[in-house]
C-alpha positions in Angstrom: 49.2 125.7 62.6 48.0 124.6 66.2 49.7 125.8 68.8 50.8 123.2 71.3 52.0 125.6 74.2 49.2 124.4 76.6 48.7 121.0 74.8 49.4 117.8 75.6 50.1 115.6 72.0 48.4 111.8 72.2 49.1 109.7 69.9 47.4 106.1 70.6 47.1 103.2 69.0 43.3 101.5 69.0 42.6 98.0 68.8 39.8 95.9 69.3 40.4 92.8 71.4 38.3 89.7 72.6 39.1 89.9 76.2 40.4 92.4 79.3 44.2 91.0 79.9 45.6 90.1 83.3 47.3 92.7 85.1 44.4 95.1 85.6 45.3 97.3 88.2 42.5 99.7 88.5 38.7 100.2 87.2 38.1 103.5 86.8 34.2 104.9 85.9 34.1 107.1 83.3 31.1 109.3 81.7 32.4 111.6 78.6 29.9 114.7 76.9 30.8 114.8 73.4 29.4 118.9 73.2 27.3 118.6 69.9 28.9 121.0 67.1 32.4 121.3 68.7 35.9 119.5 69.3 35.0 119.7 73.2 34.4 117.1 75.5 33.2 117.5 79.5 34.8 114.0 81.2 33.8 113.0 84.8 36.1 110.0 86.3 34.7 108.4 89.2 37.6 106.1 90.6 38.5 103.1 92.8 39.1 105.4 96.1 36.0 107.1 95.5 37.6 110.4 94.3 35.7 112.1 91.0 37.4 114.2 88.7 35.8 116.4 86.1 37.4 118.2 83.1 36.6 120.1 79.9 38.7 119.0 77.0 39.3 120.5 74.1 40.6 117.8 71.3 42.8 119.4 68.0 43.5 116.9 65.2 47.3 117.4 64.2 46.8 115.4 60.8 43.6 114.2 58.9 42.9 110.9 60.4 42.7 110.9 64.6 46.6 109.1 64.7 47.9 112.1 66.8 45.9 114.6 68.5 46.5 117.9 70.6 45.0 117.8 74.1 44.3 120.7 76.4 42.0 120.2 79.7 40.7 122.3 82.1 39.7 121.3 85.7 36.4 121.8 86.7 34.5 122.2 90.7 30.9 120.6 91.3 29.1 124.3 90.6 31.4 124.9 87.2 30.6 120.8 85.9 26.6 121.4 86.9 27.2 124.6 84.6 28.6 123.3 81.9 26.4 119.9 81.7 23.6 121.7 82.2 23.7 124.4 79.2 26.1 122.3 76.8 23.7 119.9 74.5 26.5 116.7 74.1 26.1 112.9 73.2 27.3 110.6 76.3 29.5 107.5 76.1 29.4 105.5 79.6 32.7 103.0 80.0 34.7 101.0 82.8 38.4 101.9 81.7 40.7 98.9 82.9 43.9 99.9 83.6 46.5 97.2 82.5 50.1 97.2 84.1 51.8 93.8 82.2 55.9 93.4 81.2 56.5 97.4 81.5 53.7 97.9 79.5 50.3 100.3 80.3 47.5 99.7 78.8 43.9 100.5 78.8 41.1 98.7 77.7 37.9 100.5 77.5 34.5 98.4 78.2 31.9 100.4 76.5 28.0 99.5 77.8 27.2 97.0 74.9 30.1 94.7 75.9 32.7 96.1 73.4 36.2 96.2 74.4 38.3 98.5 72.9 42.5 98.7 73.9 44.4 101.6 73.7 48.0 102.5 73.7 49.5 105.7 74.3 52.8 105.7 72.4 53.8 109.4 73.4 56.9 110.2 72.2 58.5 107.3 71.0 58.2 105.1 67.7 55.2 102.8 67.7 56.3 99.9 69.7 54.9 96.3 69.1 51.6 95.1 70.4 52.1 92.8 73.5 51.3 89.3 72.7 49.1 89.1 75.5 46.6 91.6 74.3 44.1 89.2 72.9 43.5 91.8 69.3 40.3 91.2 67.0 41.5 94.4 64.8 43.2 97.2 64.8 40.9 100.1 64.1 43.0 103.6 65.1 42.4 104.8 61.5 39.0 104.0 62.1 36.6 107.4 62.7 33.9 104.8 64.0 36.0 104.2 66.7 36.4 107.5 68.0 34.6 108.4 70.9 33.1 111.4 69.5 31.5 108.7 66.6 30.8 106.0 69.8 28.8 108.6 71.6 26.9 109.3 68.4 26.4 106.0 67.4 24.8 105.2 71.1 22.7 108.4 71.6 
């Protein structure tokens, strides 16, 4: 059993869709290090305002498909993210994430660097709601390993 004491639980929906929605809000920059052999990831967000933040997660599958996952980060200075990328070996995925604010509802569609757009919705707590209309979906793939981004960085190294 995995303890969840320090964990945040995600549990998003993934879709792939034909276009970014209206309503985007923000563009954030995002580089993610997939550390080759482990469920750990070193994320720098580079954002609108020209802040950068940079974290080590750490990624716990709560059931055998990526549906719900347990989430613990740590936040990481300049000398401790040189560290880490330095000496960790990881696979890189490179994305704009758009951040969509439409009818109540946030969403965020990923631009990966081939052109790929890829939707996700972060249902938290509460039952899977529907998919807004507006979100332009190709396919639901959140069952999908290929679509993790752990399998993305892989597929693109």
């Amino acid at each position: 059993m995995v303890s969840l004491k320090y964990a945040v639980v995600e549990r998003e929906r993934r879709f792939l869709v034909a276009a970014v929605p209206d309503g985007v809000r923000e563009v954030w920059e995002i580089e993610d290090r997939y550390v080759d052999g482990a469920r750990l990831r070193l994320r720098e967000v580079r954002k609108p305002d020209g802040s950068v933040q940079r974290k080590l997660g750490h990624k716990v599958r709560l059931h055998d498909d990526p549906s719900e996952v347990a989430c613990t980060s740590l936040y990481l200075d300049d000398a401790e993210w040189a560290l880490l990328t330095d000496r960790l070996p990881a696979r890189t995925l490179r994305k704009k994430r758009h951040h969509v604010h439409r009818d109540g509802v946030h969403v965020v569609v990923d631009e990966l660097e081939d052109g790929t757009l890829l939707a996700e919705i972060d249902d938290g707590e509460a039952p899977a709601g529907p998919v807004p209309a507006w979100l332009d979906v190709v396919a639901e793939v959140s069952g999908d390993e290929t679509w993790t981004g752990a399998a993305l960085a892989a597929k693109h190294a």
